[in-house]
C-alpha positions in Angstrom: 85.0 -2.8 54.2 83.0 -2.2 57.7 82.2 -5.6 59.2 78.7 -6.8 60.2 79.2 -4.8 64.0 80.5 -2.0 62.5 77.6 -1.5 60.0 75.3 -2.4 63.0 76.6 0.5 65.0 76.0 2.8 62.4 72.8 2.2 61.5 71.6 2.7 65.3 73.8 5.9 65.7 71.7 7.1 62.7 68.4 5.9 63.9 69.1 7.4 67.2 69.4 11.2 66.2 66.2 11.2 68.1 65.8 15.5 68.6 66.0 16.3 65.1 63.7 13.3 64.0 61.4 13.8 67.1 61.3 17.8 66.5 60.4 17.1 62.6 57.7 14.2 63.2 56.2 16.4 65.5 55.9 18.7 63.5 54.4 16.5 61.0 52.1 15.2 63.4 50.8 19.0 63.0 50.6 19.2 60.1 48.5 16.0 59.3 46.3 16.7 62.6 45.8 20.4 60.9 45.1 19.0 57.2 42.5 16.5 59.0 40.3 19.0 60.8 40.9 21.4 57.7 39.0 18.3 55.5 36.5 17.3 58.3 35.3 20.9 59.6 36.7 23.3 57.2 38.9 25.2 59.2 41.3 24.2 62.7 41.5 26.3 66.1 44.1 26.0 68.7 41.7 24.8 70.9 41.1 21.3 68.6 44.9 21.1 68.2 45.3 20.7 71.5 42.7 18.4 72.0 43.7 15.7 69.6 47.2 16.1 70.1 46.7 16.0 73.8 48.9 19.0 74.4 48.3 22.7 76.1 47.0 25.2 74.2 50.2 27.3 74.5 52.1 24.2 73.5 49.9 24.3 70.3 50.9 28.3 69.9 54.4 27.5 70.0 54.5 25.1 67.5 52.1 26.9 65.5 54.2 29.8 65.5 57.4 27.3 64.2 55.4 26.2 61.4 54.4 29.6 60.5 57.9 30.7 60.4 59.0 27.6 58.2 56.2 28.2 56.0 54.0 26.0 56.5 51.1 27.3 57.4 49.7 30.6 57.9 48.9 31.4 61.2 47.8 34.7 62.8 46.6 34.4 66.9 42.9 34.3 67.4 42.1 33.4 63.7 42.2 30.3 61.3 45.1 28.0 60.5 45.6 27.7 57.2 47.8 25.7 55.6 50.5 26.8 52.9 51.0 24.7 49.4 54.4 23.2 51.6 52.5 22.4 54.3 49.4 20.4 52.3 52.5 18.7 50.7 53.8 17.3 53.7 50.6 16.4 55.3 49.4 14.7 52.1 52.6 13.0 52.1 51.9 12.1 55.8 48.5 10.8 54.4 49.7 8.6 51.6 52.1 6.9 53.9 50.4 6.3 57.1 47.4 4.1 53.8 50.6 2.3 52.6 51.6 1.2 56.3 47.6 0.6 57.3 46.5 -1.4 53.9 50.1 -3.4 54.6 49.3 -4.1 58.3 45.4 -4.8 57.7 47.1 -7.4 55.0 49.1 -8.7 57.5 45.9 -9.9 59.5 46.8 -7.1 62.4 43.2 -5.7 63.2 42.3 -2.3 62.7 42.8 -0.5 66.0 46.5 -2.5 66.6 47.5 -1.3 62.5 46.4 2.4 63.0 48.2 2.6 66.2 51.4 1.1 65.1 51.1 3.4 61.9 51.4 6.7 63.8 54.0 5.3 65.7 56.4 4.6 62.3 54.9 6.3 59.7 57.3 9.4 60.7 60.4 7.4 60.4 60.5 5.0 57.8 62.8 5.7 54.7 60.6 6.7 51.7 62.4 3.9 49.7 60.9 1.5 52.1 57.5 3.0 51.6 57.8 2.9 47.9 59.1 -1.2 47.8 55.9 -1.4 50.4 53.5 0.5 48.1 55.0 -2.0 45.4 54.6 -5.3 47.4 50.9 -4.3 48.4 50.8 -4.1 44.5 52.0 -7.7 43.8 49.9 -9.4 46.7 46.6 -7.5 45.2 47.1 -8.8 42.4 47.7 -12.0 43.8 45.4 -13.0 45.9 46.1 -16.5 46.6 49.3 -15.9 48.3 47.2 -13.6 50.7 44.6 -16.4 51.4 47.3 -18.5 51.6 49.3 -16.3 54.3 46.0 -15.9 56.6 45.8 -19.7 56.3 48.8 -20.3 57.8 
């Protein structure tokens, strides 16, 4: 049986595999910012990529290119991004968790701004049994109300 260290250890050797986890929430960060311009203006350019994700254009080509080979979007230089049935999967995904980790902050009293901000900057890497037990705890305080007015009382 590992002692309490040992365990420790572990755990931050396995949250530290930070270039496969930092290559794949990038990419996800694609994705979503891709899906969100798809919804808002009905199609995304290269030149909007790199201005929300604050990145070069090329920068933007490259990883539009990686996505394209891993299927997740169709992408052909100088015309539309679209995204494949994978890729709207993912992104939705994306979508779904970053409203569980808003709605939980915002419960949490955290204002707006401060919630979205710390979202983005964990919605990539939290286990997707911790976002189910959060979906489920949002659950129980909605339909409890009390012990949220009670909480922003305290």
């Amino acid at each position: 049986m590992k002692n309490k260290n040992s365990k420790r250890l572990d755990s931050i050797k396995a949250a530290h595999e930070v270039e496969k986890t930092r290559s794949s929430s990038r990419m996800e960060d694609y994705l979503e910012i891709i899906s969100e311009l798809v919804e808002l203006k009905g199609y995304a350019t290269t030149l909007d990529i790199s201005r929300y994700m604050n990145v070069s254009a090329p920068s933007v080509t490259k990883m539009l290119q990686r996505l394209d080979e891993g299927k997740f979007l169709e992408y052909e230089k100088y015309h539309g991004i679209n995204l494949t049935k994978k890729g709207i999967q993912i992104a939705e995904g994306i979508r779904q968790n970053h409203g569980i980790l808003l709605e939980f902050f915002e419960i949490l009293g955290v204002g707006y701004d401060t919630a979205n901000q710390d979202t983005e900057g964990i919605e990539h890497h939290l286990n997707p049994k911790t976002i189910k037990q959060l979906r489920k705890f949002i659950t129980f305080l909605k339909a409890n109300p009390k012990i949220i007015d009670n909480f922003k009382n305290l």
